[in-house]
C-alpha positions in Angstrom: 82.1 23.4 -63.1 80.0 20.2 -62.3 79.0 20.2 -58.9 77.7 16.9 -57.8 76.3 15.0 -54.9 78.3 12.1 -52.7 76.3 9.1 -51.7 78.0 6.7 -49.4 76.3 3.1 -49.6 77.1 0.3 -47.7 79.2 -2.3 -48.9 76.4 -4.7 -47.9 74.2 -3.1 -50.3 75.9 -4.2 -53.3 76.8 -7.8 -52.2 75.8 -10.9 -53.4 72.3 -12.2 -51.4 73.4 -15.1 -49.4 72.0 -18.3 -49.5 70.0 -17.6 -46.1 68.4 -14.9 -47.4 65.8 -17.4 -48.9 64.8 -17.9 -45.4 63.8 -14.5 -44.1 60.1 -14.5 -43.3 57.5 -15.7 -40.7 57.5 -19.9 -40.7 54.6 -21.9 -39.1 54.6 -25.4 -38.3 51.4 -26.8 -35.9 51.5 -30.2 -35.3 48.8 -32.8 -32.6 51.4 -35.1 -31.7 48.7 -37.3 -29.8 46.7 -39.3 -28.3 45.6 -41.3 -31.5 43.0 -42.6 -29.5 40.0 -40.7 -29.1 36.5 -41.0 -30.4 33.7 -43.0 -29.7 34.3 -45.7 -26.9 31.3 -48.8 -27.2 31.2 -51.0 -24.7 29.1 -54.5 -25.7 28.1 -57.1 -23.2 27.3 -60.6 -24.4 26.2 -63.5 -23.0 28.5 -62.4 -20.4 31.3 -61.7 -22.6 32.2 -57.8 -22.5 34.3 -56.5 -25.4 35.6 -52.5 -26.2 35.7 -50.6 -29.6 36.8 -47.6 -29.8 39.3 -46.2 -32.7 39.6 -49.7 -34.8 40.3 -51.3 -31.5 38.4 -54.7 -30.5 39.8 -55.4 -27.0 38.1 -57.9 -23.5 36.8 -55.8 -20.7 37.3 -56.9 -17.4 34.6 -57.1 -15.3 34.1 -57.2 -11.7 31.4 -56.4 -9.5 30.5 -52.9 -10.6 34.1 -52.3 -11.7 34.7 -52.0 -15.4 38.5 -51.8 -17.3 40.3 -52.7 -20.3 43.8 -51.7 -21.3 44.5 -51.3 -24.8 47.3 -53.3 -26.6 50.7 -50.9 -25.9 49.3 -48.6 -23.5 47.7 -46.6 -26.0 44.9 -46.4 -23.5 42.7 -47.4 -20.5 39.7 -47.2 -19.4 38.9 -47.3 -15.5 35.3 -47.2 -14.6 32.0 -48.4 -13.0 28.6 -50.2 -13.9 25.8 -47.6 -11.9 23.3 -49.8 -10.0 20.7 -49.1 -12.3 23.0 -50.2 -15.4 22.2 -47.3 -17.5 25.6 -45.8 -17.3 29.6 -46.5 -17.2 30.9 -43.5 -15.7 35.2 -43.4 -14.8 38.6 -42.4 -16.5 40.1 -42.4 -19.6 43.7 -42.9 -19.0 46.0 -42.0 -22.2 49.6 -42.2 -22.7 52.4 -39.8 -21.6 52.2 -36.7 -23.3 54.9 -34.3 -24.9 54.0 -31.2 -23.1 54.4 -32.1 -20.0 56.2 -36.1 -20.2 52.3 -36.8 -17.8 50.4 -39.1 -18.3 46.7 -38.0 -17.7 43.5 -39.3 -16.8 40.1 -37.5 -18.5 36.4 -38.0 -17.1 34.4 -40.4 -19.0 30.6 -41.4 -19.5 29.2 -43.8 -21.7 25.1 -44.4 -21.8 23.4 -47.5 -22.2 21.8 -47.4 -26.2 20.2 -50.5 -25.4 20.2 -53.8 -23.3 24.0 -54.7 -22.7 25.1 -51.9 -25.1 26.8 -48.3 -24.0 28.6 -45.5 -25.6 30.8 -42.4 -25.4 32.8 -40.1 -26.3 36.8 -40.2 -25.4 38.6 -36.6 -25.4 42.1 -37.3 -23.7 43.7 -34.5 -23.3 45.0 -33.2 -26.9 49.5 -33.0 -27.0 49.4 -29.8 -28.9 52.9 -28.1 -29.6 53.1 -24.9 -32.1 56.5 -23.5 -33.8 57.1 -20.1 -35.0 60.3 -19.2 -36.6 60.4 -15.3 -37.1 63.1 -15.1 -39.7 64.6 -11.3 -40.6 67.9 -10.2 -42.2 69.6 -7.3 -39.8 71.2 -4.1 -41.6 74.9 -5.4 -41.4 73.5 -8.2 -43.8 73.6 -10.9 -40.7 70.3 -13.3 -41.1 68.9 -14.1 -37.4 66.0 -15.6 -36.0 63.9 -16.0 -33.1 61.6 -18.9 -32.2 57.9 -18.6 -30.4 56.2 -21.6 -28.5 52.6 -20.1 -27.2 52.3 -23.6 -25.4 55.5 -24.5 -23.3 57.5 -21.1 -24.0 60.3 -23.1 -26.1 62.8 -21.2 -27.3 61.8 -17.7 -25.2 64.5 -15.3 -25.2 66.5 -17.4 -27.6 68.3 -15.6 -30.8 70.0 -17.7 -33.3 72.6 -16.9 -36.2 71.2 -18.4 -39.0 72.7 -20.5 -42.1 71.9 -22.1 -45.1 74.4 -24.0 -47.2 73.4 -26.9 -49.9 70.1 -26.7 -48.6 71.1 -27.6 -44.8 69.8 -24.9 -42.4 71.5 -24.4 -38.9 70.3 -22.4 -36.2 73.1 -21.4 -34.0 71.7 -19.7 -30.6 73.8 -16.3 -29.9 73.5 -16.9 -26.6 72.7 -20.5 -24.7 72.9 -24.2 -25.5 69.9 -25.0 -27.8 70.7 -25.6 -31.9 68.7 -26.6 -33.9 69.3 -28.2 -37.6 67.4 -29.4 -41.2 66.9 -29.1 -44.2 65.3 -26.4 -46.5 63.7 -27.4 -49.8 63.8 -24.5 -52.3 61.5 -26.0 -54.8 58.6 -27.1 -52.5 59.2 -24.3 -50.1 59.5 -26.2 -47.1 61.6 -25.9 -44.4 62.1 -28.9 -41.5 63.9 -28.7 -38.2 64.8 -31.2 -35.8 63.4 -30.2 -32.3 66.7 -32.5 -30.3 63.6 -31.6 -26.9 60.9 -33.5 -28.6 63.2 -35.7 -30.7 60.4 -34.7 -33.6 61.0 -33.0 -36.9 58.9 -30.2 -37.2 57.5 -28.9 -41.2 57.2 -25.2 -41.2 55.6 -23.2 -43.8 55.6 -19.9 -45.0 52.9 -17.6 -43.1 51.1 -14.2 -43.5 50.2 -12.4 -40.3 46.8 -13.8 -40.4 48.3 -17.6 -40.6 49.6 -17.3 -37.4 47.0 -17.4 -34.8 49.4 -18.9 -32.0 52.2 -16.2 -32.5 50.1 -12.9 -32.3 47.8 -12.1 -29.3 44.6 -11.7 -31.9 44.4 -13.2 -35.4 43.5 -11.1 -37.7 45.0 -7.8 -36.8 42.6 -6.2 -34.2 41.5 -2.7 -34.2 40.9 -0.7 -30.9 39.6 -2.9 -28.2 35.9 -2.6 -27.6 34.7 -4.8 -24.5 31.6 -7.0 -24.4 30.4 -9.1 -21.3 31.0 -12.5 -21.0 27.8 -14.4 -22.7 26.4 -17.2 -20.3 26.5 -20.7 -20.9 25.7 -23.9 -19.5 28.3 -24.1 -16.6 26.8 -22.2 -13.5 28.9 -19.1 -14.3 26.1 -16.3 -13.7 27.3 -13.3 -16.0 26.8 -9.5 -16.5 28.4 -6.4 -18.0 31.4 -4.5 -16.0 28.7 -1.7 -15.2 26.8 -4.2 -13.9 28.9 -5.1 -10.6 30.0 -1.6 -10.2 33.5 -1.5 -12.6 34.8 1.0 -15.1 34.9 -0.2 -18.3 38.3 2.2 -19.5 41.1 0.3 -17.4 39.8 -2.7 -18.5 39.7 -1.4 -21.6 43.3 -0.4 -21.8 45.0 -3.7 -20.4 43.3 -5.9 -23.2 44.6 -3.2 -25.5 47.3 -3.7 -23.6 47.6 -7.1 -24.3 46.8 -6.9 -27.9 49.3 -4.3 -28.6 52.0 -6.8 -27.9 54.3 -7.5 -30.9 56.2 -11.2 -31.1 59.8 -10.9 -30.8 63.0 -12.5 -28.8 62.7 -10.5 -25.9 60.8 -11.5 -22.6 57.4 -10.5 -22.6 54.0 -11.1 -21.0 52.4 -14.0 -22.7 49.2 -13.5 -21.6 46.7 -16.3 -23.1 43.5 -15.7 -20.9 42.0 -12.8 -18.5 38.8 -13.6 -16.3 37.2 -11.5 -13.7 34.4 -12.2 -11.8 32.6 -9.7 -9.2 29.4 -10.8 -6.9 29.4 -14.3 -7.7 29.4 -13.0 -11.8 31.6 -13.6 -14.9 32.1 -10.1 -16.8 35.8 -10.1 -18.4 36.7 -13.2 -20.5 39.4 -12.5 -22.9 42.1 -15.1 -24.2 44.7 -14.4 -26.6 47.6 -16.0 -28.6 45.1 -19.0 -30.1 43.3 -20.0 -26.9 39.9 -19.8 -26.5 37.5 -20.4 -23.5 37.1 -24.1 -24.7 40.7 -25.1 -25.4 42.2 -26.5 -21.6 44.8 -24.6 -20.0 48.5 -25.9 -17.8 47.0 -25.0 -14.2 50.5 -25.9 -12.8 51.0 -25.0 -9.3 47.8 -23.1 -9.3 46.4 -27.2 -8.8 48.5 -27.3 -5.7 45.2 -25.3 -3.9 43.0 -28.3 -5.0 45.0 -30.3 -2.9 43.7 -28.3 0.2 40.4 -28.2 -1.0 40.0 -32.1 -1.2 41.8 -32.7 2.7 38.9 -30.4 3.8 36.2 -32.0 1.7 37.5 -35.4 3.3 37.8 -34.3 6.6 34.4 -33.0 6.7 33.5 -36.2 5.3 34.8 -38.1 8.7 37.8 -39.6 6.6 40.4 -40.7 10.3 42.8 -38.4 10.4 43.3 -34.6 11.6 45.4 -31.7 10.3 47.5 -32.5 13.7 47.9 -36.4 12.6 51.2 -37.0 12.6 52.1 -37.8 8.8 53.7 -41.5 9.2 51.3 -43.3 10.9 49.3 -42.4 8.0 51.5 -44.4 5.4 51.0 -48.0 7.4 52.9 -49.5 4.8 56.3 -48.0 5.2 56.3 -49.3 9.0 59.8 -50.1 9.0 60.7 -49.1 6.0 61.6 -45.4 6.0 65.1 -43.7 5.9 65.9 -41.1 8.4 63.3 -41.0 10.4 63.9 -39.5 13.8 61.9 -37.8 15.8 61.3 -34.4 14.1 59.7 -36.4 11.4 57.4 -38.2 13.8 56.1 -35.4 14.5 55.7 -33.7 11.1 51.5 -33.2 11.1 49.1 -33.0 7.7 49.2 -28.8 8.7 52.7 -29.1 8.1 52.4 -30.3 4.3 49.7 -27.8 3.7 51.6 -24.6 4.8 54.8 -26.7 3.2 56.8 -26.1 6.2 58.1 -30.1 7.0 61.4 -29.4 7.7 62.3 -32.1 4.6 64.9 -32.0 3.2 63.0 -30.4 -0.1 63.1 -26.9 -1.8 62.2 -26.5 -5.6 64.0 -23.3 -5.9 67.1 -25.4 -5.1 68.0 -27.8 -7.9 70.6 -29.5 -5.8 67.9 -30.5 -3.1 67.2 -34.1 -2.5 63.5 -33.0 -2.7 63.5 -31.0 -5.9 60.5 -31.7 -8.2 62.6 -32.0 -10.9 63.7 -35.5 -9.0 60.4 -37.1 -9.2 60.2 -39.2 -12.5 59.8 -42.1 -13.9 63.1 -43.6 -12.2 61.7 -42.5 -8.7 58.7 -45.5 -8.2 56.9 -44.5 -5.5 56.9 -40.6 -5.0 55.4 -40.5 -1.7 58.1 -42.9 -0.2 60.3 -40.8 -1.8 59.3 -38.1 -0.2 59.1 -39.5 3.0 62.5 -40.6 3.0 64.1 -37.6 2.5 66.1 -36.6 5.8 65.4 -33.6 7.7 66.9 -30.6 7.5 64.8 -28.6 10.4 62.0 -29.5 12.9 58.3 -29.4 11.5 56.4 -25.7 11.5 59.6 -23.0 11.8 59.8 -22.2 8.4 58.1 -22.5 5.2 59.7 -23.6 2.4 58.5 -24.4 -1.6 58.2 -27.6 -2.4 55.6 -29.3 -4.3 56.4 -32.9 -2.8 55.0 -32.0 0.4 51.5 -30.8 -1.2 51.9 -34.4 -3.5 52.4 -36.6 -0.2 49.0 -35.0 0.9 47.8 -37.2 -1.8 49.2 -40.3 -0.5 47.0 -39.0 2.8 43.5 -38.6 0.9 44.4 -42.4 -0.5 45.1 -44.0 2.2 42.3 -42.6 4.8 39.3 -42.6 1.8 40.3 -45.5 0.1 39.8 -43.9 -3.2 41.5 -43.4 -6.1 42.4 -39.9 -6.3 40.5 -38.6 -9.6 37.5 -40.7 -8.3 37.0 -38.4 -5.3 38.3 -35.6 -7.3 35.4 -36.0 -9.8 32.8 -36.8 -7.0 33.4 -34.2 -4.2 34.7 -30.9 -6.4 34.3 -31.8 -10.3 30.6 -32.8 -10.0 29.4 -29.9 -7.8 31.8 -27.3 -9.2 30.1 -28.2 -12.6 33.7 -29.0 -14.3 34.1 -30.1 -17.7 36.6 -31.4 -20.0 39.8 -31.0 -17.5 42.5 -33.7 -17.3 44.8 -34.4 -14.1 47.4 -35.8 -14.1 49.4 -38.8 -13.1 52.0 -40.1 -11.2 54.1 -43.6 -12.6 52.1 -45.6 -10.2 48.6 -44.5 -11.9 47.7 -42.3 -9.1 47.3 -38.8 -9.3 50.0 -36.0 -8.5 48.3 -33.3 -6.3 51.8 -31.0 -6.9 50.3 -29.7 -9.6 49.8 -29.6 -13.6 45.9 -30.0 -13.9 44.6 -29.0 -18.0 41.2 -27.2 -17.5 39.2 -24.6 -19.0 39.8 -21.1 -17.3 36.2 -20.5 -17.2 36.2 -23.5 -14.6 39.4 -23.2 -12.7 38.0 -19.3 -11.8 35.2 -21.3 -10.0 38.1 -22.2 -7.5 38.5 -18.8 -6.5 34.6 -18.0 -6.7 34.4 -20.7 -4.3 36.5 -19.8 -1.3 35.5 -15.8 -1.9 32.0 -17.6 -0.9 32.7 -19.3 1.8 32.9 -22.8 0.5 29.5 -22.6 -2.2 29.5 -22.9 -6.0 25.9 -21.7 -6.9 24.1 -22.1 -3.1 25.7 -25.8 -3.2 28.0 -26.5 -0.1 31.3 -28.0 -1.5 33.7 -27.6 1.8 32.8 -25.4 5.1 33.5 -21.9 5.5 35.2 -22.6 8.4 37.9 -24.6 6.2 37.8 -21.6 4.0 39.1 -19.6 6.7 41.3 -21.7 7.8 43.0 -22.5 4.5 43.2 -18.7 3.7 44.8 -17.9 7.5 48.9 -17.4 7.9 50.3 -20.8 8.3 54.1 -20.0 7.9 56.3 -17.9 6.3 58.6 -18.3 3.5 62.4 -17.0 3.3 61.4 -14.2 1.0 58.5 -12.7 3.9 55.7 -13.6 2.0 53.2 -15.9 4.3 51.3 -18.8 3.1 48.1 -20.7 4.1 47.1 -24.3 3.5 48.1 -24.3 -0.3 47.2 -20.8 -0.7 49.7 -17.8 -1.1 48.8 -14.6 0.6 49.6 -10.9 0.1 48.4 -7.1 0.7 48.2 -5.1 -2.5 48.1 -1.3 -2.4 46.1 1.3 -4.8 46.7 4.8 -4.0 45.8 5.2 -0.4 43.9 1.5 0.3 45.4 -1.7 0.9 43.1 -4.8 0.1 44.0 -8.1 1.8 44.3 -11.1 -1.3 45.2 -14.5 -1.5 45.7 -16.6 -4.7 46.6 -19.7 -6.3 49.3 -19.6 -8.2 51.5 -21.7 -10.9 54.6 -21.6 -13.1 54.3 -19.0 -15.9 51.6 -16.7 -14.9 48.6 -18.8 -13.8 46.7 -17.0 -11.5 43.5 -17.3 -9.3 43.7 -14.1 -7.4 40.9 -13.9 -5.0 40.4 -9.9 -3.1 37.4 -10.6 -0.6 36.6 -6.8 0.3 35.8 -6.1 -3.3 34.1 -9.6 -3.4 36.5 -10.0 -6.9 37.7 -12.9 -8.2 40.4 -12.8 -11.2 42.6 -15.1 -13.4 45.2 -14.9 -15.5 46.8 -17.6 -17.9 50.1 -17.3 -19.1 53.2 -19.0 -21.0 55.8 -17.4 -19.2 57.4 -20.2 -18.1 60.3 -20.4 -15.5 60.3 -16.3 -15.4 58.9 -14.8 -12.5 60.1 -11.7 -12.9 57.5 -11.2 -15.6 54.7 -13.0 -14.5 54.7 -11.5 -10.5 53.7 -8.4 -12.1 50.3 -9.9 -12.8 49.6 -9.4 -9.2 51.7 -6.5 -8.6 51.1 -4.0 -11.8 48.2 -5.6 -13.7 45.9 -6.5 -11.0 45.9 -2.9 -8.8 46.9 -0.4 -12.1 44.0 -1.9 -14.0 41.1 -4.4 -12.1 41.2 -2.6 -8.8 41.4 0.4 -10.0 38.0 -0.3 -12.3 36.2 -1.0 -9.2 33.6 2.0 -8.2 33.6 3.1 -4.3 30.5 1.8 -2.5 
């Protein structure tokens, strides 16, 4: 009798490998799609003739008075700048082409020194159009090859799964769910693979990658083991810092939301991107993390975190005796629309500054509504002047009964700093809050016309845009320096109006109550698109930020405030 033992394989098991099969695997492709203009910028002046070099470019500078500019031939870059009394120093913008990223154009602080009699130089870092793929290939147990696609700087491709195929070396990524497909060509013998990105209208060369290859894809690169925290280590840009012990904080909850953080695996599902966590307490730094290839020096998408800037520079002008109140009715402030504006009626007459701050017009505008007149998503480059765009818009409810989203009405407050300081917007920018607020290396950016959009979408380093937060917790001081008044402070912070959804809102500064266990702590914040956070709790004098690439998914990036901030930072706080 021969007893013997059944095995039931599947049929896949035994079937021929298909040709995708070659694919399966982690891909990398990293690419610096521009500016190709950067480097050192000399600027020669002889016998009154002033000429540019910078990256095998020989261009005329024009000249006059103190101002200094020259465009370069295509718009492949501009400088705008002034001669200091003294001569020793050229100090302005560098203004480079639109990027990828965003479609912006941006404009970069500049300073060049005088080397000798009619001769200065300086270095030009625009702002760097970085875009990383990952392609996480993997063949399923029913023998199906799929694939899922990572972006750690604009969140491409999130929650996308695609079908993949590969015939006569032509691959073909078809999305299970959604719109996007993506198509090239895969070359067995050199190993490369090369996809058409139809978004960027760029073919991108990926590679094949270990774990360690893929700095952008994993929160840490290499592997990490457990999570041991060190304090922040001081540097040369008025950040103060000291260990969490220090300021009164538990280390452990820190501890276990970094590990947190760095437990998160890559895959197609929505999930925290989380590429930077800073916490200050009493005026010093003592968490800085970043994650997912960022690093303290590498500048981060504000988005509509920026939007609190735009309050911060109306008080810094104010208090500066610029003409105007936060009662000035808008339109007399734009002289040169007189005449010229649509729908104007009464209800916009009266629409004040206030009302643009605590974005409560009454225009015709709401961002969460892509069918609004006033939609962001409207303002481009077929839209030439924003702000008359903006003020053109009809109204849809009288000025200050409700507050509703839209970054147009913190942008026209731009068109209101312009016209009453007769300054170019990065110019004061740089003067009143960059200079005193120690910035460095940040880019803002611009609108069509050259001038700068206050709706959001500054690049800076975290460690800097914290400082924003740091500032109003002190009542308008960076360091002992006055920057704006504490009563401004106050008033920014205060309940301006209320949105549909309850939550209220200051001048360019949300506002919300956060419980842990038994306490609620007043907090306000600035906030932007994907998880950028300056989250500011005055009775625990604590400041904290978050960036993120969780674009256009609130869902996920709300619980910042609501689960990461109170389960893990508040709750490291020691009683007084």
């Amino acid at each position: 009798m021969v007893v013997g033992l059944l095995v039931l394989v599947p049929w896949f098991a035994f079937a021929v490998p298909a040709p995708e099969d070659a694919l399966v695997g982690l891909w990398g492709s990293e690419q610096v799609l521009g500016p190709q203009v950067r480097g050192e910028l000399t600027l020669i002046r002889r016998e009154g003739t002033w000429r540019a070099r910078i990256a095998g470019f020989d261009v005329p500078v024009r000249v006059e008075g103190q101002k200094v500019d020259f465009l370069l031939p295509g718009g492949q870059g501009a400088l705008r700048g002034s001669l200091s009394e003294d001569g020793r120093r050229v100090t302005g913008h560098w203004l480079q082409p639109r990027v990828n990223m965003s479609g912006m154009k941006f404009a970069t602080p500049v300073s060049l020194s005088a080397l000798q009699p009619g001769v200065w130089r300086g270095a030009v870092a625009p702002l760097e159009d970085r875009f990383s793929l990952y392609l996480v290939v993997r063949k399923r147990q029913d023998g199906a090859v799929e694939a899922f696609v990572r972006n750690p700087e604009r969140n491409f491709g999130n929650r996308l799964v695609f079908r993949v195929g590969l015939q006569e070396g032509v691959v073909r990524l078809t999305p299970v769910s959604g719109n996007v497909r993506l198509e090239g060509t895969y070359d067995a013998e050199s190993g490369r693979l090369s996809l058409l990105v139809p978004a960027l209208d760029r073919v991108f060369d990926f590679t094949r990658r270990e774990r360690d290859q893929a700095v952008g894809l994993y929160a840490r690169t290499p592997a990490p083991g457990p999570y041991v925290y060190q304090a922040p280590i001081a540097e040369d840009d008025g950040w103060k810092t000291a260990s969490l012990g220090e300021v009164g904080m538990k280390v452990e909850p820190v501890r276990q939301l970094v590990q947190r953080i760095l437990d998160q695996e890559p895959g197609p599902e929505s999930a925290p991107a989380i590429q930077g966590l800073l916490v200050a307490r009493h005026g010093k730094l003592v968490v800085e993390e970043y994650f997912q290839g960022f690093d303290k020096e590498r500048p981060h998408d504000l988005r509509s975190m920026a939007k609190s800037y735009a309050s911060v520079l109306i008080g810094i002008a104010l208090e500066r005796g610029a003409p105007f109140t936060v009662d000035t009715p808008v339109v007399s402030l734009f002289p040169e629309y007189e005449g010229k504006l649509q729908n104007l009626d009464a209800r916009k007459r009266a629409l004040t500054v206030a009302h643009l701050m605590s974005m409560s017009t009454g225009l015709a505008c709401d961002d969460d509504d892509p069918a609004s007149p006033g939609n962001e998503d409207r303002l481009d480059d077929s839209v030439p002047d924003w702000y008359r765009h903006t003020l053109d818009l009809p109204m849809v409810g009288a000025p200050g009964k409700k507050g509703v989203y839209c970054s147009a009405n913190i942008n026209l407050l731009g068109g209101v700093l312009r016209n009453t300081t007769r300054t170019w917007i990065p110019e004061f920018f740089h003067q009143h809050l960059a200079v005193p607020l120690q910035l460095r290396d940040y880019h803002v950016d611009l609108m069509p016309d050259g001038e700068q959009y206050l709706g959001g979408g500054i690049y800076m380093r975290p460690r800097d845009a914290l400082k924003l937060g740091q500032l109003y917790l002190s009542k308008g001081t960076w360091n002992g320096r006055r920057v704006v008044g504490a009563r401004w402070v106050e008033r920014s912070t205060a309940n301006q109006s209320t949105m549909s959804d309850g939550r209220t809102y200051g001048y360019a500064w949300w506002r919300h109550e956060l419980r842990v266990g038994d306490r609620v702590y007043s907090q306000y914040e600035g906030s932007g698109n994907g998880g950028q956070l300056v989250m500011v709790v005055p009775e625990l004098d604590l400041v904290v930020m978050f960036t993120a690439a969780n674009y256009n998914h609130v869902a996920i990036w709300r619980k910042f405030r609501e689960e990461l901030l109170p389960r893990y930072i508040l709750a490291a706080v020691e009683p007084d």
